[in-house]
PQR file of N, CA, C, O and H, with PARSE charges and radii, in Angstrom:
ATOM      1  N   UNK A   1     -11.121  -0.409  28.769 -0.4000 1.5000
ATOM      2  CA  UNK A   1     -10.114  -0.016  27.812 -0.0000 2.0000
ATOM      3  C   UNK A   1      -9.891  -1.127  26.803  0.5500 1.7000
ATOM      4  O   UNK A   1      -9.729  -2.296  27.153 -0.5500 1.4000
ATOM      5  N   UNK A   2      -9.885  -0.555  25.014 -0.4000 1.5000
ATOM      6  CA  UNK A   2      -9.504  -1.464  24.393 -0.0000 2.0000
ATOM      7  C   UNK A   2      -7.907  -1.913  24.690  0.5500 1.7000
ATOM      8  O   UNK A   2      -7.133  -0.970  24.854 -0.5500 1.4000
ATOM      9  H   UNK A   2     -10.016   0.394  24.730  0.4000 1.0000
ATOM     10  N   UNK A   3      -7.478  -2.957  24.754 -0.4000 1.5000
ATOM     11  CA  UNK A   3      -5.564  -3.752  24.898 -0.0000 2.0000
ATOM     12  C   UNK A   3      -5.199  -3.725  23.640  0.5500 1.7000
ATOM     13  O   UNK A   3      -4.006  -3.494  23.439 -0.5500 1.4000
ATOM     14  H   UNK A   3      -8.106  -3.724  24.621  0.4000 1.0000
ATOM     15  N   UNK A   4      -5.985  -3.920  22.598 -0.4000 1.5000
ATOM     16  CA  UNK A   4      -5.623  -3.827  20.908 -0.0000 2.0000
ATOM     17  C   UNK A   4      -4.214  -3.297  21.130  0.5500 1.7000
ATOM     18  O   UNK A   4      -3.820  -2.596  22.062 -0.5500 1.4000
ATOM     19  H   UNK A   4      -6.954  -4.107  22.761  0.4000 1.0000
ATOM     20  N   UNK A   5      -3.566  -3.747  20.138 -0.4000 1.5000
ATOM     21  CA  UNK A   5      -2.584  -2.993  19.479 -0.0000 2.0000
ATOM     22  C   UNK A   5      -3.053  -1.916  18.424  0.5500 1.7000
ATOM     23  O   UNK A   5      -4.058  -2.180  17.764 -0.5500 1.4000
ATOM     24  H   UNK A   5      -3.887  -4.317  19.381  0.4000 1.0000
ATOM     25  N   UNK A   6      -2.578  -1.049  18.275 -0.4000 1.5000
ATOM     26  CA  UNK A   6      -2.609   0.042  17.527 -0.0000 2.0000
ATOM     27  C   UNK A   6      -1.870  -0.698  15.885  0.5500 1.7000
ATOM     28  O   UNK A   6      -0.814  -1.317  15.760 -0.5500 1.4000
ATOM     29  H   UNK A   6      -1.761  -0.834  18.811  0.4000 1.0000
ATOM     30  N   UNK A   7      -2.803  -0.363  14.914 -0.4000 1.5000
ATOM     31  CA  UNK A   7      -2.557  -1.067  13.591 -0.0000 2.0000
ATOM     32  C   UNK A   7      -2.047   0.136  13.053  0.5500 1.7000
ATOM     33  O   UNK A   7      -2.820   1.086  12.930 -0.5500 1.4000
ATOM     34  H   UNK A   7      -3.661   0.141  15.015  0.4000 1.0000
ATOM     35  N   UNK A   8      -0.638   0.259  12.651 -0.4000 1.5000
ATOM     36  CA  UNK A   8      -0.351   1.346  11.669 -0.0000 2.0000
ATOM     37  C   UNK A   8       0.125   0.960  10.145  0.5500 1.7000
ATOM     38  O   UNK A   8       0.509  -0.196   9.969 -0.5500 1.4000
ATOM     39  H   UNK A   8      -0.011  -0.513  12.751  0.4000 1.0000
ATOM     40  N   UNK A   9       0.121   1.577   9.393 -0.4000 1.5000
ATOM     41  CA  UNK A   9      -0.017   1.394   7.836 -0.0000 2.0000
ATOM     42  C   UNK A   9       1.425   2.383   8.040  0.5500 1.7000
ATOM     43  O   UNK A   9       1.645   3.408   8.686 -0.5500 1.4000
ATOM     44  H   UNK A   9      -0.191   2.516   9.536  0.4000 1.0000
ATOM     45  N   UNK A  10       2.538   1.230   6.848 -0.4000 1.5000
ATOM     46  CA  UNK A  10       3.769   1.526   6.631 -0.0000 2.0000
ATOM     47  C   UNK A  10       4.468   0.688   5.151  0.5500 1.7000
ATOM     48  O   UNK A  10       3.850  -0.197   4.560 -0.5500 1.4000
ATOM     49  H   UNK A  10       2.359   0.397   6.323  0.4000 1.0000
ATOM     50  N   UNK A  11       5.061   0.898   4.973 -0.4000 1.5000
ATOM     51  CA  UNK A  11       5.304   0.312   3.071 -0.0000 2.0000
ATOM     52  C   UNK A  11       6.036  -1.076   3.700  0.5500 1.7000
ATOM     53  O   UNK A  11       6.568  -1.135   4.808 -0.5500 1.4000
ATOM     54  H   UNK A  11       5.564   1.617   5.453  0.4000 1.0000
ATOM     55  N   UNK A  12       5.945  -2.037   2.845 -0.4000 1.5000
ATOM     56  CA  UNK A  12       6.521  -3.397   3.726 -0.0000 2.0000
ATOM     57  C   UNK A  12       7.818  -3.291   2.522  0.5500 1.7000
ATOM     58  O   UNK A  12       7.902  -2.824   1.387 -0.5500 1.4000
ATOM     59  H   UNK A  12       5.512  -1.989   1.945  0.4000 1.0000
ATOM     60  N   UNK A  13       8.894  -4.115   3.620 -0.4000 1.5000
ATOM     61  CA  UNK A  13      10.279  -4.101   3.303 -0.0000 2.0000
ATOM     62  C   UNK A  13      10.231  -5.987   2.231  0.5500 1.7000
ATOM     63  O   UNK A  13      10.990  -6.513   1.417 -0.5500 1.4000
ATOM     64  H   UNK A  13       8.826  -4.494   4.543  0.4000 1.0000
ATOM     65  N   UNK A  14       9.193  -6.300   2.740 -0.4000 1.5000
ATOM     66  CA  UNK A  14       9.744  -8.002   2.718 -0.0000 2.0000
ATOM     67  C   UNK A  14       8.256  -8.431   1.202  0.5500 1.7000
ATOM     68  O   UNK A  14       8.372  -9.477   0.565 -0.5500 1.4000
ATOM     69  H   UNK A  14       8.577  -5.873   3.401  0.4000 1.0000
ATOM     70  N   UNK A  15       7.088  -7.476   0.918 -0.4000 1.5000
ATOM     71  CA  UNK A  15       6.449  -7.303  -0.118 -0.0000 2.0000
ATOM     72  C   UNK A  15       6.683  -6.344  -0.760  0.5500 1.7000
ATOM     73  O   UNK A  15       6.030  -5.328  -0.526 -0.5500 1.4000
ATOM     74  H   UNK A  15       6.994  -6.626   1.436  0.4000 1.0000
ATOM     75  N   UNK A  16       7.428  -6.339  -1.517 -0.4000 1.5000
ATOM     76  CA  UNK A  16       7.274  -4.807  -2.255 -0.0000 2.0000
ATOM     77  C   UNK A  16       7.952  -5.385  -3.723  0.5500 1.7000
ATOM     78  O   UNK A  16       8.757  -6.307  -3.861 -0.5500 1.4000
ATOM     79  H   UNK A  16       7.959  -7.165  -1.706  0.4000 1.0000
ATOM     80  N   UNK A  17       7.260  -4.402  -4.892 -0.4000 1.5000
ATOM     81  CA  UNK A  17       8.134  -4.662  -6.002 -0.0000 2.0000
ATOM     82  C   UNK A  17       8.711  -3.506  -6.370  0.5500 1.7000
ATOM     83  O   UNK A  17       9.901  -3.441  -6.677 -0.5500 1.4000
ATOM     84  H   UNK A  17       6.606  -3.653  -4.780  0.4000 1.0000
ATOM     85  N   UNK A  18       7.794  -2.358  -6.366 -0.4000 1.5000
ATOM     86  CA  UNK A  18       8.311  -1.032  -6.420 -0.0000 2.0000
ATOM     87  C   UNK A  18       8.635  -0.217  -5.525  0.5500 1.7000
ATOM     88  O   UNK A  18       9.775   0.229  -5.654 -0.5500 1.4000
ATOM     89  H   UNK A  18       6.827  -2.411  -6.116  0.4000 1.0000
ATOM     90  N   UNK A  19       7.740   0.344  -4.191 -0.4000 1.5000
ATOM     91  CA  UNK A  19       7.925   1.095  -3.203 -0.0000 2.0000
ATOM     92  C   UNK A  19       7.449   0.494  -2.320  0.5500 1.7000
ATOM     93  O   UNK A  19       7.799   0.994  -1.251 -0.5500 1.4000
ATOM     94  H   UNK A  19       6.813  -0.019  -4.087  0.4000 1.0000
ATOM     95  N   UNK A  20       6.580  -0.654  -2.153 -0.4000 1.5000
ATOM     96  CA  UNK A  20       5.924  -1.596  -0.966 -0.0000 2.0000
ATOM     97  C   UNK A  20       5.084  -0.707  -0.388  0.5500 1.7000
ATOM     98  O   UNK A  20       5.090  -0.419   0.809 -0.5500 1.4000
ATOM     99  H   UNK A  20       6.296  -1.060  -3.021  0.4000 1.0000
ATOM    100  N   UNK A  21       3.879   0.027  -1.768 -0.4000 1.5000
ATOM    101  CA  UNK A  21       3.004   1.057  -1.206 -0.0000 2.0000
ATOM    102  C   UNK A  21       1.778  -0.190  -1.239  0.5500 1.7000
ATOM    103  O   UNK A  21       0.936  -0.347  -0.355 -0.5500 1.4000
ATOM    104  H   UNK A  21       3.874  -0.207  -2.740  0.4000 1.0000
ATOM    105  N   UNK A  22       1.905  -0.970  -2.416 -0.4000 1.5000
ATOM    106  CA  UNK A  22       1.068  -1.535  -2.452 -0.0000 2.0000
ATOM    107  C   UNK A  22       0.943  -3.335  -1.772  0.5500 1.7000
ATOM    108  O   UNK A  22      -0.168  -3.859  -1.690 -0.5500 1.4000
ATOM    109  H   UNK A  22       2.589  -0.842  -3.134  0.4000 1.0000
ATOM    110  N   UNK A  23       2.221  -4.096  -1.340 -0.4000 1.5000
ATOM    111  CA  UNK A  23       2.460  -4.766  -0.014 -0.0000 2.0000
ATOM    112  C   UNK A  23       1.857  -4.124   1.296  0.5500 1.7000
ATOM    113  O   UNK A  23       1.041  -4.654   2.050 -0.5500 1.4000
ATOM    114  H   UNK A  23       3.124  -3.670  -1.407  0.4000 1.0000
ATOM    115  N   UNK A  24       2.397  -2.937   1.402 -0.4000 1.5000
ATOM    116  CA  UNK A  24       2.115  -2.456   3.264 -0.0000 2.0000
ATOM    117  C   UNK A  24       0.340  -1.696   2.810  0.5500 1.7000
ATOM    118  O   UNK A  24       0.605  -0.538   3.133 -0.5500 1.4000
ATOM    119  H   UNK A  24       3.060  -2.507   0.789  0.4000 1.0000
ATOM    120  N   UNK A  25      -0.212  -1.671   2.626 -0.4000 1.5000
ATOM    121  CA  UNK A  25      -1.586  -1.733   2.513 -0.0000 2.0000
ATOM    122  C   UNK A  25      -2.343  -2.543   2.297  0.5500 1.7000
ATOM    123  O   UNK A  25      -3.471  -2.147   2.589 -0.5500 1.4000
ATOM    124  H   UNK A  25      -0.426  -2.612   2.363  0.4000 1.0000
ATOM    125  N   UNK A  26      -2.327  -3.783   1.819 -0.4000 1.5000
ATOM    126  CA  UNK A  26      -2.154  -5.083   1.652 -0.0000 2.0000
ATOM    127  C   UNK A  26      -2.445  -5.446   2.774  0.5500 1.7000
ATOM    128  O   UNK A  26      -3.581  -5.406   3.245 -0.5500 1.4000
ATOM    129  H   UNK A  26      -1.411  -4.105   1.581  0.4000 1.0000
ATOM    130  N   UNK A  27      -1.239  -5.928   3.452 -0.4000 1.5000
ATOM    131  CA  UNK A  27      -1.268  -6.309   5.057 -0.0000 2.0000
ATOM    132  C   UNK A  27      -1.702  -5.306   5.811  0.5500 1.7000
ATOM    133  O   UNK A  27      -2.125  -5.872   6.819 -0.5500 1.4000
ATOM    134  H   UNK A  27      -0.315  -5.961   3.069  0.4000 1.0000
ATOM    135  N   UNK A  28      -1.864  -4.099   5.947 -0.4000 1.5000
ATOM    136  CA  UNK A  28      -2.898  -3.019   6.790 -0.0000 2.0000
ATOM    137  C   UNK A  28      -4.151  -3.332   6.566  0.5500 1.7000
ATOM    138  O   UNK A  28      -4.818  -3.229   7.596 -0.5500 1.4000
ATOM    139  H   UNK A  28      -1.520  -3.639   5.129  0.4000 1.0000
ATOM    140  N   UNK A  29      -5.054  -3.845   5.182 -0.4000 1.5000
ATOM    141  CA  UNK A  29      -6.148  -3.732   4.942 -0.0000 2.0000
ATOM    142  C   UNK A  29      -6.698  -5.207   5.024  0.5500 1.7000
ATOM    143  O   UNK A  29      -7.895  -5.491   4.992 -0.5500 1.4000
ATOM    144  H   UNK A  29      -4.512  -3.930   4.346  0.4000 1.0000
ATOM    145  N   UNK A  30      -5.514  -6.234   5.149 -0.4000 1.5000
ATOM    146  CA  UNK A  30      -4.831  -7.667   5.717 -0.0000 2.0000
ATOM    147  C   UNK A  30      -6.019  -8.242   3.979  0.5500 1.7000
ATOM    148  O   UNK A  30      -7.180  -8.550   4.246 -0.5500 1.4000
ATOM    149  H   UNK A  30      -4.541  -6.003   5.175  0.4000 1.0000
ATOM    150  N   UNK A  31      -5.775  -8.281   3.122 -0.4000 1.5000
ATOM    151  CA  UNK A  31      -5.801  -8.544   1.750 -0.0000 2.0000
ATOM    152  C   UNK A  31      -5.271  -8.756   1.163  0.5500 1.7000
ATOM    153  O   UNK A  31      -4.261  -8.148   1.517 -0.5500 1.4000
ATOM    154  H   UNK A  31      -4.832  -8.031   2.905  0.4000 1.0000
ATOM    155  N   UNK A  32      -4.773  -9.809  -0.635 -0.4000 1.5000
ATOM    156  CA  UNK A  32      -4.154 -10.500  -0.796 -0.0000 2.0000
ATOM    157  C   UNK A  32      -3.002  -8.964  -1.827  0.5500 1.7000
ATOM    158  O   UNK A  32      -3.535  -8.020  -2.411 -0.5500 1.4000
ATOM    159  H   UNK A  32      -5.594 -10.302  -0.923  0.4000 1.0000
ATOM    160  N   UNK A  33      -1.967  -9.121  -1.769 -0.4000 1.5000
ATOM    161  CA  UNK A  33      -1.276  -7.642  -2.758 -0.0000 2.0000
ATOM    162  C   UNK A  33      -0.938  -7.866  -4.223  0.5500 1.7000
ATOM    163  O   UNK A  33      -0.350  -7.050  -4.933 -0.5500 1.4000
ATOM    164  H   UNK A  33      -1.534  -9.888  -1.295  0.4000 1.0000
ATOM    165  N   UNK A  34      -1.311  -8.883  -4.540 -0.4000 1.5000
ATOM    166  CA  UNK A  34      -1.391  -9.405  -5.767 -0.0000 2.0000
ATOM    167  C   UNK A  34      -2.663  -8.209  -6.532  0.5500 1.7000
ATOM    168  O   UNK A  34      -2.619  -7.336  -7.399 -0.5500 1.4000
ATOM    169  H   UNK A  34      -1.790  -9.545  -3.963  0.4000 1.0000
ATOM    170  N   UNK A  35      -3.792  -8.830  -5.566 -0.4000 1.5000
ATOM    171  CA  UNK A  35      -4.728  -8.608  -5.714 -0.0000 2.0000
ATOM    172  C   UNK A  35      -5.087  -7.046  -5.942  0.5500 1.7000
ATOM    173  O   UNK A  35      -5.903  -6.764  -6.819 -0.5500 1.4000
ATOM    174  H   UNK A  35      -3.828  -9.539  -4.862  0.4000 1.0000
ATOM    175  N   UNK A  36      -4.470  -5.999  -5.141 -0.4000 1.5000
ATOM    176  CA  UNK A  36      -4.099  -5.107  -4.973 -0.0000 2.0000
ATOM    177  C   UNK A  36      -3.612  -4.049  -6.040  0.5500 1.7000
ATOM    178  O   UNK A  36      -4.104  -3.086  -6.628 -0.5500 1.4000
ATOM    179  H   UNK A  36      -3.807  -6.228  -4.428  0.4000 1.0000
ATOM    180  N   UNK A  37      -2.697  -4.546  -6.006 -0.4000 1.5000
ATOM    181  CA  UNK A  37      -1.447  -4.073  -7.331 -0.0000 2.0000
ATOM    182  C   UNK A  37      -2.327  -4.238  -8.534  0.5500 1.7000
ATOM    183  O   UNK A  37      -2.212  -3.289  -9.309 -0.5500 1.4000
ATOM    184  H   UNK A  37      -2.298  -5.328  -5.528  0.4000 1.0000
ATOM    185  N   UNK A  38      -3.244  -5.241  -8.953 -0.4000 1.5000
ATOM    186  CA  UNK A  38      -4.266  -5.210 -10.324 -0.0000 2.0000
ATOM    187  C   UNK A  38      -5.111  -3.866  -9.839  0.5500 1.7000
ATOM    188  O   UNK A  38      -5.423  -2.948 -10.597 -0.5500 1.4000
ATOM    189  H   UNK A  38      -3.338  -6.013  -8.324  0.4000 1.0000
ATOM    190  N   UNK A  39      -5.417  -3.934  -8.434 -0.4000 1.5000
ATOM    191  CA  UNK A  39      -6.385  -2.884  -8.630 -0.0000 2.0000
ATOM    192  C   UNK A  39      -5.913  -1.713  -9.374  0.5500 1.7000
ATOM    193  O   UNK A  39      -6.320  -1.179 -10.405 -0.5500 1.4000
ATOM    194  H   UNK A  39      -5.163  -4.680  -7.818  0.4000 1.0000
ATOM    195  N   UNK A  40      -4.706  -1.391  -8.380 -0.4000 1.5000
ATOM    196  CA  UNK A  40      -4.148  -0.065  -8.826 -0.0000 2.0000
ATOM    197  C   UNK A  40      -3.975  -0.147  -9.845  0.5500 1.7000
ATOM    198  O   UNK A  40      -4.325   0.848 -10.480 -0.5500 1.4000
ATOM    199  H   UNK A  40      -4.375  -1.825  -7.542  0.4000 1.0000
ATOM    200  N   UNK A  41      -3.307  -1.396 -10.729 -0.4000 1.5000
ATOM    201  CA  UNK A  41      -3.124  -1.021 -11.988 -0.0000 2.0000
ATOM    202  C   UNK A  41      -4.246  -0.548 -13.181  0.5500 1.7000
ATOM    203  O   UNK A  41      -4.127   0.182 -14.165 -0.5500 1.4000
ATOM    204  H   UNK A  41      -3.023  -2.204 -10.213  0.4000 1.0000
ATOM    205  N   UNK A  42      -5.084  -1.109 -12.768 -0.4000 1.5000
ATOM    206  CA  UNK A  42      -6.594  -0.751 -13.009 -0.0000 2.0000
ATOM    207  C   UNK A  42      -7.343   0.714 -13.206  0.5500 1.7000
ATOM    208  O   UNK A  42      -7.962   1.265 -14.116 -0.5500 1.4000
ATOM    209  H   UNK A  42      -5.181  -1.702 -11.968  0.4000 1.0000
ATOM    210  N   UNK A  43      -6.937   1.049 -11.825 -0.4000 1.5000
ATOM    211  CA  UNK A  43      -7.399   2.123 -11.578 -0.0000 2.0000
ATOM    212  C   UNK A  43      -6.532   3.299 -12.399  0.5500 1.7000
ATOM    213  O   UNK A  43      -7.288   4.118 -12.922 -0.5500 1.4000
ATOM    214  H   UNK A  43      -6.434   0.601 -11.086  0.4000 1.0000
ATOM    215  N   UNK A  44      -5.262   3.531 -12.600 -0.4000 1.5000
ATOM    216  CA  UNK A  44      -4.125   4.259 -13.098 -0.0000 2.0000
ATOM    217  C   UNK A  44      -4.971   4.044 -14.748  0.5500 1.7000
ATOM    218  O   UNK A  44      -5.788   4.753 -15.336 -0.5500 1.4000
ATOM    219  H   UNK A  44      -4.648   2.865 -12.175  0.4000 1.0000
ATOM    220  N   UNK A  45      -4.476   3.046 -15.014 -0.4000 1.5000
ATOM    221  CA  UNK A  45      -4.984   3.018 -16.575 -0.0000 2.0000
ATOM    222  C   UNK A  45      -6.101   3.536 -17.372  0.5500 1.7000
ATOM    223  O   UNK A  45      -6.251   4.450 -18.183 -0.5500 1.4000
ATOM    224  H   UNK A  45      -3.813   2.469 -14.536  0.4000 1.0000
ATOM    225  N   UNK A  46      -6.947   2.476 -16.762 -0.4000 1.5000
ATOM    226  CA  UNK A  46      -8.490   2.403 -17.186 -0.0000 2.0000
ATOM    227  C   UNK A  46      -9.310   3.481 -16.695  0.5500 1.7000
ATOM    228  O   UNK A  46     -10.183   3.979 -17.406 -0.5500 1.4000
ATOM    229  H   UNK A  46      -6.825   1.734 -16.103  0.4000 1.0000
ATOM    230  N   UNK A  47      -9.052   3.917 -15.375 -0.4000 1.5000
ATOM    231  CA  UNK A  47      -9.689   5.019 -14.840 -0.0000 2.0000
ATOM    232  C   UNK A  47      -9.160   6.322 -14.616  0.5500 1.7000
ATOM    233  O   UNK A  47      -9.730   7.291 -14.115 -0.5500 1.4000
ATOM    234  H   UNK A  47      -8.343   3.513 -14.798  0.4000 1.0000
ATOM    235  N   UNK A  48      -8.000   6.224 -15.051 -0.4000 1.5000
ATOM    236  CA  UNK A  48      -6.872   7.549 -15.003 -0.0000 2.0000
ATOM    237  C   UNK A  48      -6.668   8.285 -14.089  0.5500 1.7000
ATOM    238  O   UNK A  48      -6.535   9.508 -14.048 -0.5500 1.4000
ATOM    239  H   UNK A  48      -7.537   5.436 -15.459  0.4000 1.0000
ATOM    240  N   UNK A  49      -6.634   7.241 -13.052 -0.4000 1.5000
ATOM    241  CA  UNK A  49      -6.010   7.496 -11.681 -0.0000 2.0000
ATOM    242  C   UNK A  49      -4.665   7.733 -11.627  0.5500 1.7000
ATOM    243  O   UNK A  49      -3.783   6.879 -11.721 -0.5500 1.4000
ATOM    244  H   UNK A  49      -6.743   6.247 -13.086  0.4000 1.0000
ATOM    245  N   UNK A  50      -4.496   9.175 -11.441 -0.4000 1.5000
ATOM    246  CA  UNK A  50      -2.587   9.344 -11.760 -0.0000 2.0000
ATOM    247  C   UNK A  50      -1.585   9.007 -10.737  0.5500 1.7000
ATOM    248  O   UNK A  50      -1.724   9.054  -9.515 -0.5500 1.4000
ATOM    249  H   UNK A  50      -5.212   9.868 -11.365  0.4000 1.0000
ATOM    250  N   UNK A  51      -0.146   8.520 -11.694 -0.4000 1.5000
ATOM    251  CA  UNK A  51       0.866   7.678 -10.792 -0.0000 2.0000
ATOM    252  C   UNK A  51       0.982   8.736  -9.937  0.5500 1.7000
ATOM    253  O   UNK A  51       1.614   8.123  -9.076 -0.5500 1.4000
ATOM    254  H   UNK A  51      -0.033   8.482 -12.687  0.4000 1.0000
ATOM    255  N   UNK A  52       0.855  10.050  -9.399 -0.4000 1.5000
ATOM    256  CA  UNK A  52       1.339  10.953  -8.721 -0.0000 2.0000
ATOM    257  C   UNK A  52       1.150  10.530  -7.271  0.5500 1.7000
ATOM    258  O   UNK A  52       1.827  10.836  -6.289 -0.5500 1.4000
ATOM    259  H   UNK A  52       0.341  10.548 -10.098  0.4000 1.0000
ATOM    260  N   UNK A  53      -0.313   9.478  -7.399 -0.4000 1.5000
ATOM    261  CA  UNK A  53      -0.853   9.549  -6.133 -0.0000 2.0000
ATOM    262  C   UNK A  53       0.064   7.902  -5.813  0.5500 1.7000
ATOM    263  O   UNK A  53       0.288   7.695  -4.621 -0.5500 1.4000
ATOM    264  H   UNK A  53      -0.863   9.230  -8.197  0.4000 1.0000
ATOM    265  N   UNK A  54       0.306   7.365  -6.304 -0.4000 1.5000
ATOM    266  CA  UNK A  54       1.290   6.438  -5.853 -0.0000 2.0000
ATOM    267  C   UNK A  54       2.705   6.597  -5.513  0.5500 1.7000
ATOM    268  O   UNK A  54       3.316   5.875  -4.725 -0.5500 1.4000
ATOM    269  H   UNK A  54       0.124   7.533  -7.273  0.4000 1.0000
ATOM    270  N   UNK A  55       3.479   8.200  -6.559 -0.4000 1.5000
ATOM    271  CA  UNK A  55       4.353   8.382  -5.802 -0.0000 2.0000
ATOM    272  C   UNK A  55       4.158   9.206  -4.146  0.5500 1.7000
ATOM    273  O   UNK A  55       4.846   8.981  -3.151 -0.5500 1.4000
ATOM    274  H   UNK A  55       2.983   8.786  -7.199  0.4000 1.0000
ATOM    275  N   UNK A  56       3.176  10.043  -4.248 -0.4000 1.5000
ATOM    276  CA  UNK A  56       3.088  10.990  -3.122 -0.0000 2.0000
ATOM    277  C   UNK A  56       2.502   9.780  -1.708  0.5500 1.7000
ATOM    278  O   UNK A  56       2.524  10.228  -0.561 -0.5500 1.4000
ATOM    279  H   UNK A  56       2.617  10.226  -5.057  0.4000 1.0000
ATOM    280  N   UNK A  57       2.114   8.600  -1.895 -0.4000 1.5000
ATOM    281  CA  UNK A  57       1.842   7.665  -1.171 -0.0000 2.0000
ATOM    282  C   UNK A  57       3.174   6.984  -0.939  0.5500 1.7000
ATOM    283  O   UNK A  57       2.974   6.132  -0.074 -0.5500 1.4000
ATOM    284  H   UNK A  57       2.096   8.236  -2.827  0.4000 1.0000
ATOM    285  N   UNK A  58       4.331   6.972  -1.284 -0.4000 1.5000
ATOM    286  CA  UNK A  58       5.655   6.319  -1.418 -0.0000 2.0000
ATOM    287  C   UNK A  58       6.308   7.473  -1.064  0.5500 1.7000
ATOM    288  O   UNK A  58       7.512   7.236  -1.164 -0.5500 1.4000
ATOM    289  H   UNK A  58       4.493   7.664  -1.987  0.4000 1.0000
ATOM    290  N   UNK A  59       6.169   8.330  -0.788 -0.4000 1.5000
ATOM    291  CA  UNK A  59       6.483   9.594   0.001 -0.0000 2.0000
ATOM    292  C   UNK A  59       6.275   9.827   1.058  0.5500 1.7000
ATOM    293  O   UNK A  59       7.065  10.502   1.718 -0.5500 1.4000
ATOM    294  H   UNK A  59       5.191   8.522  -0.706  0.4000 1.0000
ATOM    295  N   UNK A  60       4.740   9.170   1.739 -0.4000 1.5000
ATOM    296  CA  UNK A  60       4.409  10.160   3.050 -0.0000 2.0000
ATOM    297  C   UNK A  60       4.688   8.767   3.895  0.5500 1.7000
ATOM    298  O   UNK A  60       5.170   8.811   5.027 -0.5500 1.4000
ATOM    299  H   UNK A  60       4.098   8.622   1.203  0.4000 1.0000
ATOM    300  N   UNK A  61       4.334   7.508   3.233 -0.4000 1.5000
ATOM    301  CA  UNK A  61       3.976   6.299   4.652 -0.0000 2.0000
ATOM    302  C   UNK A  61       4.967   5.887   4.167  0.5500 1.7000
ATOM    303  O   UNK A  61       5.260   5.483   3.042 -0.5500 1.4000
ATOM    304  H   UNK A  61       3.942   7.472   2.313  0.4000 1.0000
ATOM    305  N   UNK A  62       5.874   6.098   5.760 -0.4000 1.5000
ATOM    306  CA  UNK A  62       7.026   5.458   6.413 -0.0000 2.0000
ATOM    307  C   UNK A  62       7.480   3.718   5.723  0.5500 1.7000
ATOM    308  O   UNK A  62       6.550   2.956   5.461 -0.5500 1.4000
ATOM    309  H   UNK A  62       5.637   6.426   6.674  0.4000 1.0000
ATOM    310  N   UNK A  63       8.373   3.438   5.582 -0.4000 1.5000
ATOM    311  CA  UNK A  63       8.367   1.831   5.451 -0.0000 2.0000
ATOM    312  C   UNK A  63       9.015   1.341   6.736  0.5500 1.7000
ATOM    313  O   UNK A  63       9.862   1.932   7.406 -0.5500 1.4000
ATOM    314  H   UNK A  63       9.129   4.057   5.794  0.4000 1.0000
ATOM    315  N   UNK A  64       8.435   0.093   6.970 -0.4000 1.5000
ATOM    316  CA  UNK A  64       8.461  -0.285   8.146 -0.0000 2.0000
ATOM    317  C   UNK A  64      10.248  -0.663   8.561  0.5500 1.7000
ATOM    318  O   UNK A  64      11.259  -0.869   7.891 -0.5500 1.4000
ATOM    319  H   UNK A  64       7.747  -0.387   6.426  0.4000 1.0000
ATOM    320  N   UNK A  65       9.985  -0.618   9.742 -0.4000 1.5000
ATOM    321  CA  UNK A  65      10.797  -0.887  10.526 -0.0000 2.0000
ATOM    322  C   UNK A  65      11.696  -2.220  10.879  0.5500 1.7000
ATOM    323  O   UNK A  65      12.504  -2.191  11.807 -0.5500 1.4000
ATOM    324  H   UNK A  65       9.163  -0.451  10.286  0.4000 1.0000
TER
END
């Protein structure tokens, strides 16, 4: 049997600037959220990745505990 802890993905209370969608994935994907947050911003803009999917992501995963 793996002993692992079970890794769950949740919005962080203690990184966040907007909804801590992009903090708590960050530390789930354990990557820097700086780093992160350019992506997305990146991606939204330049690639017209719509904010919908950042709110509906700030919707479904829980913020932590």
């Amino acid at each position: 049997m793996n002993n692992q802890p079970v890794k769950r993905l949740y919005r962080s209370k203690s990184n966040r600037i907007i909804g801590g969608v992009c903090g708590g994935l960050a530390e789930y994907l354990n990557i820097d959220a700086n780093a992160l947050r350019v992506i997305t911003a990146l991606l939204t803009f330049v690639m017209g990745m719509s904010l919908w999917v950042y709110l509906l992501a700030w919707l479904i995963i829980p913020e932590e505990r």
